[in-house]
N, C-alpha and C positions, 0 to 999 in steps of 0.2 A: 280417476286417480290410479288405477289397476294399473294401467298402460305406462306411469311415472315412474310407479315400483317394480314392472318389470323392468324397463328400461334399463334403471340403475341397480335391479340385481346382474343384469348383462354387462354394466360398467364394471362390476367388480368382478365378475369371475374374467374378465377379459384383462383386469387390469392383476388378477391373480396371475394369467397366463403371461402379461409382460416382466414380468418380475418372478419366473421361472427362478429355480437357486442354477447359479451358473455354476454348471460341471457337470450338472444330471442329464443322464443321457434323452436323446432329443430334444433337450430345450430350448437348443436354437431355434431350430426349426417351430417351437411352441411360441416361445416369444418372436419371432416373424409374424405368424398368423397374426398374433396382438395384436405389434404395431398395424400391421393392415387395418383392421377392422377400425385401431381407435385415428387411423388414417383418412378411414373415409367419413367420419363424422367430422371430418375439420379439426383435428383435436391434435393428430402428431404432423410438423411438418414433412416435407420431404427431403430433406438430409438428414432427418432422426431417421426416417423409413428406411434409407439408403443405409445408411449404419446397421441398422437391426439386419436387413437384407445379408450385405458383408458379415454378418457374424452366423448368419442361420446355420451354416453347416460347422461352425465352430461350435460344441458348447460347452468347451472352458472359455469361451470369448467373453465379455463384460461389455456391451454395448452400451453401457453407460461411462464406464472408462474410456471407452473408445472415442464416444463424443467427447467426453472432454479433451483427451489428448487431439483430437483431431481439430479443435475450438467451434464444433458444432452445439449452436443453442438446443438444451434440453428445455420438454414440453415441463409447463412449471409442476403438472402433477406426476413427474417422474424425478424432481428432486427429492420429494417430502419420503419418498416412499424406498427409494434404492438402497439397499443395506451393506451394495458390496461383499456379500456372502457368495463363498464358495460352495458347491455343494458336494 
């Protein structure tokens, strides 16, 4: 069971790190790393990845705005959670 709970204490600071407040300085670049990580578990595809990627050096960017406007499908655990908060 240890190994479950770590796991998914890793889901959540990872998933802390994709949902960065946009505008604070570096956190494009923090929410890139995310996506990566929740990338390689099968979890984000790759034109959410490629979005996040595009906005890394931006971080007033909103890569969730962006897939939208762009009509890229959002991973379903990134609708419930995005605040569209500026930071």
């Amino acid at each position: 069971m240890m190994a479950v709970s770590v796991y998914q204490s890793e889901l959540d600071r990872q998933s802390g790190f994709l949902f960065a407040n946009v505008g604070a300085a570096g956190s494009g670049s923090v929410r890139y790393a995310a996506a990566m990580y929740f990338y390689s578990l099968d979890m984000m595809p790759a034109p959410m990845l490629e979005i996040y990627r595009m906005c890394s050096k931006f971080d007033c960017e909103d890569p969730i705005d962006l897939a939208k406007f762009e009509g890229v499908e959002l991973p379903p655990f990134t609708k419930t959670r995005h605040t569209g908060r500026r930071g």
